[in-house]
N, C-alpha and C positions, 0 to 999 in steps of 0.2 A: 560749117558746124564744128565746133570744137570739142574736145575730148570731153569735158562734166556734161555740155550739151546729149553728146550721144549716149554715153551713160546712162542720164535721167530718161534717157528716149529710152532708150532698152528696158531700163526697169519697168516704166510704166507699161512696155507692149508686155513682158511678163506679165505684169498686173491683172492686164488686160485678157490675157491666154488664161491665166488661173480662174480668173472672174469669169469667161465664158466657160470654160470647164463645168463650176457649179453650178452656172445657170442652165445648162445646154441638159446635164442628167438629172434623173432622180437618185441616181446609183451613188452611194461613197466612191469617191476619187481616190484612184489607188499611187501608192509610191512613186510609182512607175510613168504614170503618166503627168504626175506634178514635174516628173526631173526632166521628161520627154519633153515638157511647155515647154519648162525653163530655160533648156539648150544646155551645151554640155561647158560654156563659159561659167554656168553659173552652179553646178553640181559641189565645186567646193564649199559654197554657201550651206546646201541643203545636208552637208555632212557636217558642216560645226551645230547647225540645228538640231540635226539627228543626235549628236553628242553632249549637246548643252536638256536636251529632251530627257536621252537617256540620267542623265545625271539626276537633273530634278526627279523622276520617278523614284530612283534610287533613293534618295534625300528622304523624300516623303515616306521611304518603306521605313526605314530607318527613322525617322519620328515618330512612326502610326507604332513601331514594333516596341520603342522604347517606352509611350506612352501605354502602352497595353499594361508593359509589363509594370510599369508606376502604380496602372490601376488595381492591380491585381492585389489581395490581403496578403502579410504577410503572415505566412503559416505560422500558425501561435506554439511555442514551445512546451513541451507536456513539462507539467512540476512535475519534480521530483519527486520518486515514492517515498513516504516516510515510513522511517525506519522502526521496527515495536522496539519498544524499550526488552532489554533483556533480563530476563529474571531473575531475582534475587538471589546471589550467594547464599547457597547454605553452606554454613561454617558446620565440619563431622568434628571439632574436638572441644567440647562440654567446657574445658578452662578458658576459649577465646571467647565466649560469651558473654556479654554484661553478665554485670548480676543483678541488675533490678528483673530481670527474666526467669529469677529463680524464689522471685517472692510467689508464697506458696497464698496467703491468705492476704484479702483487701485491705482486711487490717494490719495485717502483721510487717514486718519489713524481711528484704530480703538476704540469707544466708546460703550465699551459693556451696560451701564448701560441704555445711551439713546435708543439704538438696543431696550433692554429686555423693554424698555416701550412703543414700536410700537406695543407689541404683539396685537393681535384683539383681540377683546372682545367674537366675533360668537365661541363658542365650536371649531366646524370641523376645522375653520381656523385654530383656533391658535394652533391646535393637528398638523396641516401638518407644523405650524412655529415653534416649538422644535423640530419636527422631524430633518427639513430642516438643522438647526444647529448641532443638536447633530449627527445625520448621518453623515455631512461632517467631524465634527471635530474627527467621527472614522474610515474617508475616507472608511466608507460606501455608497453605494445610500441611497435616502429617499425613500417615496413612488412610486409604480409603476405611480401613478396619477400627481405625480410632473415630475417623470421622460419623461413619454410619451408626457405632455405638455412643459416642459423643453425642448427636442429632436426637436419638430417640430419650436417653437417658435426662437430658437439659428438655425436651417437649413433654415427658411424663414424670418427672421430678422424683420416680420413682420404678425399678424396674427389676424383673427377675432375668436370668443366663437364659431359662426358656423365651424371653420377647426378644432379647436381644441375637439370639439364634433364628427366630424367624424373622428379624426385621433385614438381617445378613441376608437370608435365603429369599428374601425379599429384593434386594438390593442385584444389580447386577456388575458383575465383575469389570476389570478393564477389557476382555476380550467379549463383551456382551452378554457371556453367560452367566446365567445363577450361580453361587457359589452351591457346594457339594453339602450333605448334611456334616459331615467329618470337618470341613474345613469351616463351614460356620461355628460350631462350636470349640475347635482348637482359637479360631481368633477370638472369642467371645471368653473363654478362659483366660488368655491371658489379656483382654483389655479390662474385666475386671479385676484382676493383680493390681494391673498397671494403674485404672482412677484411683482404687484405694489408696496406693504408695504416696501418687500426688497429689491428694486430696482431692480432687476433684469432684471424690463421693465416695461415702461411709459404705464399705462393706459387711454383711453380716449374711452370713450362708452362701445364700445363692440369689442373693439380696442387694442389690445397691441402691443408694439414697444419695440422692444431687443433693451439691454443698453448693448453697448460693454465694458464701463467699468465697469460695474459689475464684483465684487471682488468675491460673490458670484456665481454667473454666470460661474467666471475661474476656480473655486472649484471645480461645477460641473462637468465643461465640462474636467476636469482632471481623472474623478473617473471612 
């Protein structure tokens, strides 16, 4: 018998050893005793198996992990927060102003220069008459004081210092509370100055009358 002869013979008695292995148990055949069939000529075999086994498991984690992660969404990016627009400059000096912001009546046109030399003389007034201007002209409100006597004077077309004193003590301040009787009527005094000066509305006592064409007046009631 010559050497490929005895080869194929040996292979097949392994064959043979393995094949009766399965058939002989019910039991899974362990490591141990495939290598024990085999004989220890053929153990370097059962190690490049073990090797080439190992690999492919490896391989397939490595596909299964990659493919996982293919499947997986990707995490959506948040938009970004938009940003509020920032509020309108108001301009404190009465000369950077346009002048069309100093047209007193609908009809009339505007003369800022004579405007700026009504201002009052009293401190408090003439703080609520740059307000009054420069607030419109950055289509902001003026004060809450103009405002609340503004509202009721343009809804009743006509008004006395006593409505416009309880519609203040009516009104609640920026810290939530009612204003005081003392401080309703000091701001009630001087925002009736103050519509007369700008027409807003004819004073007479303790009497004001809403001017419809007050150019200011359309400013406001716009804002």
């Amino acid at each position: 018998m010559n050497i490929e002869t005895e080869v194929v013979a040996s292979t097949d008695l392994n064959d043979d050893l393995l094949a009766d292995l399965v058939l002989d148990t019910c039991e899974d055949v362990t490591d141990s005793e495939i290598i024990e069939a085999l004989g220890g000529d053929d153990l370097d075999a059962v190690e490049v198996l073990n090797e080439k086994s190992d690999a492919l498991e490896g391989q397939t984690s490595t596909i299964e992990a990659t493919t996982e992660a293919a499947e997986k969404p990707a995490k959506e990016k948040k938009a970004p927060k938009e940003r509020k627009a920032a509020a309108p400059k108001v301009e404190r000096d009465l000369n950077a102003i346009g002048d069309e912001f100093f047209q007193l009546d609908v009809n009339g046109t505007a003369d800022k220069a004579a405007v700026i030399a009504t201002r009052p003389t009293q401190k408090k007034v003439a703080e609520k008459f740059d307000g009054l201007f420069t607030s419109i002209a950055a289509g902001r409100h003026p004060s809450i004081y103009t405002m609340v006597c503004f509202r009721v004077l343009e809804a009743a077309g006509e008004v006395t210092s006593s409505d416009l004193v309880a519609a203040m003590k009516a009104s609640a301040s920026r810290s939530g509370s009612a204003y005081s009787e003392g401080t309703a009527r000091s701001q009630v005094g001087q925002m009736m100055n103050l519509f007369d000066v700008v027409g807003i509305a004819q004073r007479s006592g303790n009497k004001l009358t809403f001017n419809k064409d007050s150019k200011l007046a359309e400013r406001l009631a716009a804002l």
